[in-house]
C-alpha positions as CSV (number, residue, x, y, z in Angstrom):
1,X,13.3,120.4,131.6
2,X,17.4,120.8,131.5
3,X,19.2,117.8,129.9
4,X,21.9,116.2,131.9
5,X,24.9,114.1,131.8
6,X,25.5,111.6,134.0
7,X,28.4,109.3,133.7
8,X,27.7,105.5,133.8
9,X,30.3,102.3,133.6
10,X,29.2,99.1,132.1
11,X,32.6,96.7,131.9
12,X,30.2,93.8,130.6
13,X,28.8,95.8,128.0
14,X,31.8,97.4,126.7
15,X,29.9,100.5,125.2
16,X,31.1,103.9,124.7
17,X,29.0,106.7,124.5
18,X,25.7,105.5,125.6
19,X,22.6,107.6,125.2
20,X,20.0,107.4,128.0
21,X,16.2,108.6,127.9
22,X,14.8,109.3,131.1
23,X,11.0,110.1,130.3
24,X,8.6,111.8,132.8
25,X,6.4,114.6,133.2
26,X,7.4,115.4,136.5
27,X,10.5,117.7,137.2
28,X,11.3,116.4,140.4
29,X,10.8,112.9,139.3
30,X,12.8,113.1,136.8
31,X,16.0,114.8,138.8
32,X,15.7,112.2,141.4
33,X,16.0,109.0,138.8
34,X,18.9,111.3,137.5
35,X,20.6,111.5,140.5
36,X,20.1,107.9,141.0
37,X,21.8,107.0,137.9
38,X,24.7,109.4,139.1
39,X,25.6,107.1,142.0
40,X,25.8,104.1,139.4
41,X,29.4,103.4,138.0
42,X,28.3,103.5,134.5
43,X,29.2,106.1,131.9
44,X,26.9,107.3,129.4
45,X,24.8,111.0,128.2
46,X,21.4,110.8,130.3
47,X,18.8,112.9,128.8
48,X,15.6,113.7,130.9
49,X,12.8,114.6,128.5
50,X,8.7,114.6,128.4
51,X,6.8,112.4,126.4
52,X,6.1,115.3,123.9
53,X,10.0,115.7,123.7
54,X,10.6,111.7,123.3
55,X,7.6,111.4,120.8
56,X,9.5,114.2,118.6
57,X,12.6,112.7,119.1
58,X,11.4,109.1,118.0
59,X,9.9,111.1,114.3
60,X,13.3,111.8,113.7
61,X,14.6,108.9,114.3
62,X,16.8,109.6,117.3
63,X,19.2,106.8,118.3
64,X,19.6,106.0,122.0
65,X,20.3,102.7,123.8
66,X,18.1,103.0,126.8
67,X,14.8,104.0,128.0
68,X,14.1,104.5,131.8
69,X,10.0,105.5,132.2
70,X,8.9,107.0,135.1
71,X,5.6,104.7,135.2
72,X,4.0,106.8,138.0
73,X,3.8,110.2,136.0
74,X,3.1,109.4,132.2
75,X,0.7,105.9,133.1
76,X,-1.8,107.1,130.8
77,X,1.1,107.5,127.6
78,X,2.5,104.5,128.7
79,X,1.4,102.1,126.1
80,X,1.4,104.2,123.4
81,X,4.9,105.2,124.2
82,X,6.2,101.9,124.9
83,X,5.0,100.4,121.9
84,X,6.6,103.2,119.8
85,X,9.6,102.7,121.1
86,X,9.6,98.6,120.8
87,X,9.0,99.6,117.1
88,X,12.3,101.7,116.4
89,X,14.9,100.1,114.3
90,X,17.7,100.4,117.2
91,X,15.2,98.4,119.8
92,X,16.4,100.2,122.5
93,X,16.2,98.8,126.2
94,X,13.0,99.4,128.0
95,X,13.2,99.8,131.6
96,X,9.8,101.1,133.6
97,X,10.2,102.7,137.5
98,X,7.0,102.3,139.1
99,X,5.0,102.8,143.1
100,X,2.5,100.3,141.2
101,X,2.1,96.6,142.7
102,X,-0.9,95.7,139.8
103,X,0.5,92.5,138.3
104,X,-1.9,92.8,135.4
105,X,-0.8,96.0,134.5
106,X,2.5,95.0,135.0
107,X,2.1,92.0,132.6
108,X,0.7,94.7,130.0
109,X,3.8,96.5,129.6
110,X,5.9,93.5,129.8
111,X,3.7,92.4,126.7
112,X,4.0,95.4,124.9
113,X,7.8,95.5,125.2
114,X,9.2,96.6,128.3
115,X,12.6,94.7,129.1
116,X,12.6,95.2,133.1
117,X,10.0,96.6,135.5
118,X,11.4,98.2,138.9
119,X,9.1,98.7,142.2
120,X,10.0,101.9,143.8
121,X,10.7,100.5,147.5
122,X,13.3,99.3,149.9
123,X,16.7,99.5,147.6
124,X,14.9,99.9,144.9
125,X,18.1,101.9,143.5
126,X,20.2,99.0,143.3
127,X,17.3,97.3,141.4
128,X,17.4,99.8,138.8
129,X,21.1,99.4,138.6
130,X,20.9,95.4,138.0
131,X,17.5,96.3,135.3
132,X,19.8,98.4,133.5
133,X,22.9,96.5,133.6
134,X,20.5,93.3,132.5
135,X,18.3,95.0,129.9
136,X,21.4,96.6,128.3
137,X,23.0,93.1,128.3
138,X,20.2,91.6,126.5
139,X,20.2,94.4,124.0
140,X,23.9,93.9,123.2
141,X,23.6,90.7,122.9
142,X,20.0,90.4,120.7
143,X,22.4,93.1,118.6
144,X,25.1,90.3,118.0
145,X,22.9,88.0,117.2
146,X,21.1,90.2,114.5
147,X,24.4,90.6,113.5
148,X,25.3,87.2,113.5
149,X,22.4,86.2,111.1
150,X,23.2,88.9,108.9
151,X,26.5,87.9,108.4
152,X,25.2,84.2,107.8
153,X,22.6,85.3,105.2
154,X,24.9,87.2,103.7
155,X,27.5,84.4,103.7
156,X,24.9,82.1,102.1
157,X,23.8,84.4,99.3
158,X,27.8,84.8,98.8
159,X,27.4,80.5,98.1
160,X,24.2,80.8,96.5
161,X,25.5,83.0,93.9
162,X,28.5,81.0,93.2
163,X,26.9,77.5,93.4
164,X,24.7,78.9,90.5
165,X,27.7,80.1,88.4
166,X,29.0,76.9,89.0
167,X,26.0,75.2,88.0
168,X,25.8,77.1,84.9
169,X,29.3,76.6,83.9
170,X,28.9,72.9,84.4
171,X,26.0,73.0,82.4
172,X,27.3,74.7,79.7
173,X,30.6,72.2,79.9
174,X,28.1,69.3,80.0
175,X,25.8,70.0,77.3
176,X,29.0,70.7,74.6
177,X,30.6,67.9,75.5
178,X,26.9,66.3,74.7
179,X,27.3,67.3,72.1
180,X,30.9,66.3,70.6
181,X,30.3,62.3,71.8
182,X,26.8,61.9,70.2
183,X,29.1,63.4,67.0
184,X,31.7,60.7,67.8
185,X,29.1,57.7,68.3
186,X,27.3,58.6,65.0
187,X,30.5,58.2,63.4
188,X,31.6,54.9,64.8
189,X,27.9,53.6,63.9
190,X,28.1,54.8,60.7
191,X,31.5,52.7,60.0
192,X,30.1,49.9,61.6
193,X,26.6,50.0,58.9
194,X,28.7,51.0,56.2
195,X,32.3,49.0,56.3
196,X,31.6,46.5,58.9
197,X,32.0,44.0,56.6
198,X,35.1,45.1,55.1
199,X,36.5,44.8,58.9
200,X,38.2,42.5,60.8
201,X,36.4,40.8,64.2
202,X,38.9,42.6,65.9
203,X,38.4,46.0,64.6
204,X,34.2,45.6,65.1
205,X,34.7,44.9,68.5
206,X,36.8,47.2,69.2
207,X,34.4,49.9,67.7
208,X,31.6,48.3,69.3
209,X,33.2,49.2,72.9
210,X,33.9,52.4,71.5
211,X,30.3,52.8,70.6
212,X,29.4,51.4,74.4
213,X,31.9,53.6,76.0
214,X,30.5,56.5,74.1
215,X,26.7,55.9,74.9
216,X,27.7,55.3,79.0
217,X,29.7,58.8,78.6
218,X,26.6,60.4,76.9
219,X,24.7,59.1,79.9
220,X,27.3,60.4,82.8
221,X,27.6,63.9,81.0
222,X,23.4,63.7,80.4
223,X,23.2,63.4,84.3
224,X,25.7,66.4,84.8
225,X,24.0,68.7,82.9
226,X,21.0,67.4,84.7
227,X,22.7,67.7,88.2
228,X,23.4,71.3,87.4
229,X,20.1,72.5,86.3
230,X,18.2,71.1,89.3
231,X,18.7,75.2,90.7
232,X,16.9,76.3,88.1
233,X,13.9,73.9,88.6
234,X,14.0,74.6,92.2
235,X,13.1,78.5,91.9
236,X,9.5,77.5,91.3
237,X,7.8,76.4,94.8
238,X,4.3,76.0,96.1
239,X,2.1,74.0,98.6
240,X,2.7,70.4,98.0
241,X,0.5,67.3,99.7
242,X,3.0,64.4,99.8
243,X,-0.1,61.9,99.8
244,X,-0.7,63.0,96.9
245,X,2.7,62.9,95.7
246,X,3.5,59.6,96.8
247,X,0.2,58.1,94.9
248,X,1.8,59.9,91.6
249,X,5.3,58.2,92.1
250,X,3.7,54.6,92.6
251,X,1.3,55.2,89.6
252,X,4.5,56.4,87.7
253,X,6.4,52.8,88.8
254,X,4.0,50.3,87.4
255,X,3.9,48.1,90.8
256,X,1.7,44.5,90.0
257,X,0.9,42.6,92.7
258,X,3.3,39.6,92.2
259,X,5.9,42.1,92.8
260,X,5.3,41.8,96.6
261,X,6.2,44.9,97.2
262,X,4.3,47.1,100.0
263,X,4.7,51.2,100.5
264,X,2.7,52.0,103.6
265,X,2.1,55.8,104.4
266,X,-1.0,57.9,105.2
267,X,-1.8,61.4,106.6
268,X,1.7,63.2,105.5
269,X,1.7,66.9,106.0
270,X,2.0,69.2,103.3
271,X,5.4,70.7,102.0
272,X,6.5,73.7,100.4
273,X,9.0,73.3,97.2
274,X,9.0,71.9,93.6
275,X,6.6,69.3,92.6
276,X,8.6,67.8,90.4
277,X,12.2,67.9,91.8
278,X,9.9,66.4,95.0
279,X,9.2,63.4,92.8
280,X,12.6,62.6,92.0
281,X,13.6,62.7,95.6
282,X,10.5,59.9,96.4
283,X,11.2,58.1,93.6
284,X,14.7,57.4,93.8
285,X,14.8,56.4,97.2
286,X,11.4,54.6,96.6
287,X,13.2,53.2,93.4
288,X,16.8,52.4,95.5
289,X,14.9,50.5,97.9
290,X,13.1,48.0,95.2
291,X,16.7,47.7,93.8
292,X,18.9,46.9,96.2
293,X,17.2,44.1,98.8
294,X,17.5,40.8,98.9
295,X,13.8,40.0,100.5
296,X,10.9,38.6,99.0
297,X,8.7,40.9,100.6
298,X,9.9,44.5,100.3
299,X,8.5,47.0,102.8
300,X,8.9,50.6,102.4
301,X,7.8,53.0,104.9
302,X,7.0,56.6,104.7
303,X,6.1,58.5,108.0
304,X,5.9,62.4,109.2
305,X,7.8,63.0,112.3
306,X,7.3,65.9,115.0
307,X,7.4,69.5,113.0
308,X,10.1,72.1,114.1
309,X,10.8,76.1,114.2
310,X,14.2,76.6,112.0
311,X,14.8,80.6,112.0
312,X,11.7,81.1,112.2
313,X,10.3,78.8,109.4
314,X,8.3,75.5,110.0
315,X,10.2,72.4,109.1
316,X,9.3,68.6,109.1
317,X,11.1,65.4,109.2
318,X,9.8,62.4,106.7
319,X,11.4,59.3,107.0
320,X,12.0,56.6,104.6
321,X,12.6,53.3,105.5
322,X,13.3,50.0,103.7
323,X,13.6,45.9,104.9
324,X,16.6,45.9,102.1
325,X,20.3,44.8,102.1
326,X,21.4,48.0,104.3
327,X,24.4,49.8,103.8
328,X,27.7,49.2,105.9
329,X,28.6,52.1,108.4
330,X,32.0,53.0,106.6
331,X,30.1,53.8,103.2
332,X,27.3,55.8,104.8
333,X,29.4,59.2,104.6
334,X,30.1,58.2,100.6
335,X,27.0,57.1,99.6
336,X,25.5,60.8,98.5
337,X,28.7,61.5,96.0
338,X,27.7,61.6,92.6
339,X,28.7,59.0,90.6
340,X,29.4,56.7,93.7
341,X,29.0,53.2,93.5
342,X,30.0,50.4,96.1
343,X,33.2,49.0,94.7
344,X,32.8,45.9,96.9
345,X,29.4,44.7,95.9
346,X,29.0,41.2,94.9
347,X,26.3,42.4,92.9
348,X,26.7,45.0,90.4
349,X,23.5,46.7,90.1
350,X,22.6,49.2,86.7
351,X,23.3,53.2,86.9
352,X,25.1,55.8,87.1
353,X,25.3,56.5,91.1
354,X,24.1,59.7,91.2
355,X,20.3,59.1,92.3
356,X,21.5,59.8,96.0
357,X,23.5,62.7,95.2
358,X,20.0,64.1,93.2
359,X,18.1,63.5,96.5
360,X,20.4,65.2,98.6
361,X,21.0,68.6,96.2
362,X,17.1,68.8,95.9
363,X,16.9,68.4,99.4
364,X,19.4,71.6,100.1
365,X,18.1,73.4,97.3
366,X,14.5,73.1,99.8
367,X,16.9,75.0,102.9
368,X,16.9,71.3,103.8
369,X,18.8,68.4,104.8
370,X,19.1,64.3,104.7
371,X,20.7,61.8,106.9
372,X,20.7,58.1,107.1
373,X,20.8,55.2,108.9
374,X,21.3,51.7,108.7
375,X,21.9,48.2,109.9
376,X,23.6,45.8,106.9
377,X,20.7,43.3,106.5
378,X,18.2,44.9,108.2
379,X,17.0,47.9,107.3
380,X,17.9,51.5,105.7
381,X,16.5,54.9,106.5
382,X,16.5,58.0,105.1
383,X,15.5,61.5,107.2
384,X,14.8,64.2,104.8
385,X,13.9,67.7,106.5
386,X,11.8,69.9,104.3
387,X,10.4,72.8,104.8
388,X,6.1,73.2,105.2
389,X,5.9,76.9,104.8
390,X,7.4,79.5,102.0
């Protein structure tokens, strides 16, 4: 069989150089769907081959954009063909010409991965023309999004890679400067065993704030260096049951009954991630929401929401809500920064500030995210979205 060239115009697909495949193991088949393709105003190299030739051509990995299978004289090959070329790293368009009204059969080759089937008939020409013109569309277009993700996974490797130098830097920064204050506190307590009575009330108090100061920086720079090493935890994952989880947290807390406080949950899915970094995400916000309320009876609620496809993966929402003192819409945004603590509070509550920003970092570090909501006085809660498979 002679191989032609037929030129073909697609504006809206804006390719140069397209290779067409016309497959059939008639002659005079396969001259007619040539010549039909001649009339179109496309522009691309049309190749009529058999299914020996195109078998041959796809073990050596020829690259063409478009497959046009003349149904009617390869019917036998057909699914053997069509799945081979579905298969092919370039996923070339898939369009089948057929006499054949058989919906099941027609469903077959739809399933094994032809793009558009054409019924020889009444202007059936100007069907193949829209097919093609559609199938090549979707190909272009599946190629830009391949592309697209690419590009993104690529881009997030980029800040993967860089948020881990950065985490080891401040690591590194946080566990020398560790190092220099407990040096500086052990010498202001030494002065203040040794020669605090040879100084005045003045001095000793002074030295005493020192010695304060010193202890809440060891703290802050303590939390740093463990900010930055939460990456490192993260790397180990598994199957987790968050009933389980949760039984751990409470056990961990010490609840009595007098406390009045009640955590309700039961039935939560299974997640994938890090047990422990897991743990501190429950048990901060379980831990937040004993803290900051101003209830005698504190409720916490835990509850699985509807699961979700993300790129593929299976994700699911767990929310985490509270009957505490709520946060006010214009600090909702701030709340997650570490070392963040209302300014405003008429209440000044112990820590550091950076249990919300340690929920949130484990919660990206698990291709996650959290969110909240809240009404001052009423309630508080928290969305986390972690994944349930690896």
């Amino acid at each position: 069989m002679e191989t032609t060239e037929t030129n073909i115009h697609l504006n809206e697909i804006k390719q140069k150089a397209t290779t067409a495949i016309i497959v059939s193991s008639d002659e005079a088949s396969s001259k007619n769907l040539s010549t039909v393709l001649s009339n179109f105003d496309l522009q691309m190299t049309v190749e009529e081959v058999t299914v020996d030739k195109l078998l041959e051509y796809i073990a050596e990995g020829y690259d063409f954009h478009l497959a046009i299978i003349d149904w009617d004289t390869i019917s036998k090959n057909s699914p053997t063909l069509i799945k081979e070329l579905a298969l092919l790293e370039n996923d070339p368009a898939i369009v089948l010409v057929t006499s054949s009204h058989n919906p099941r059969q027609i469903a077959k080759m739809m399933e094994a991965g032809v793009n558009r089937v054409v019924i020889k008939g009444e202007a059936w020409d100007q069907d193949l023309r829209i097919s093609i013109k559609q199938a090549l569309r979707i190909r272009k277009l599946e190629e830009q999004n391949q592309n697209l993700i690419t590009s993104l996974v690529e881009a997030k490797e980029k800040v993967e890679e860089k948020n881990k130098r950065l985490d080891e830097f401040s690591s590194t920064v946080a566990h020398d400067i560790r190092g220099l204050l407990a040096t500086i506190i052990m010498r202001i307590d030494y002065v203040l065993e040794t020669d605090g009575k040879n100084l005045t009330t003045s001095t000793k108090e002074m030295l005493k704030k020192a010695f304060e100061t010193g202890e809440r920086l060891t703290e802050i720079v303590q939390a740093t260096y463990d900010f930055a090493r939460l990456g490192r935890e993260a790397v180990v994952q598994r199957e987790i049951n968050l009933d389980e989880l949760l039984n751990d947290v409470i056990s961990d807390m010490n609840l009595k009954a007098g406390d009045n406080i009640s955590i309700e949950f039961k039935n939560l899915p299974s997640v994938w991630g890090n047990k422990g970094l897991l743990r501190r995400v429950f048990t901060n916000l379980i831990s937040n929401s004993i803290k900051y309320t101003n209830k005698k009876n504190i409720l916490i609620k835990v509850k699985a929401l509807d699961a979700f496809i993300l790129n593929g993966r299976k994700f699911i929402k767990i929310n985490v809500e509270d009957n505490g003192i709520g946060i006010e819409q214009e600090k909702i945004n701030r709340i997650f920064g570490i070392f963040w603590q209302d300014p405003d509070a008429s209440i000044k509550y112990e820590g550091l500030g950076v249990g919300l920003a340690v929920v949130q970092r484990i919660v990206e570090l698990h291709d996650g995210e959290v969110s909240v909501e809240s009404e001052p006085g009423e309630f508080t809660r928290f969305t986390l979205t972690l994944p349930t498979t690896k």
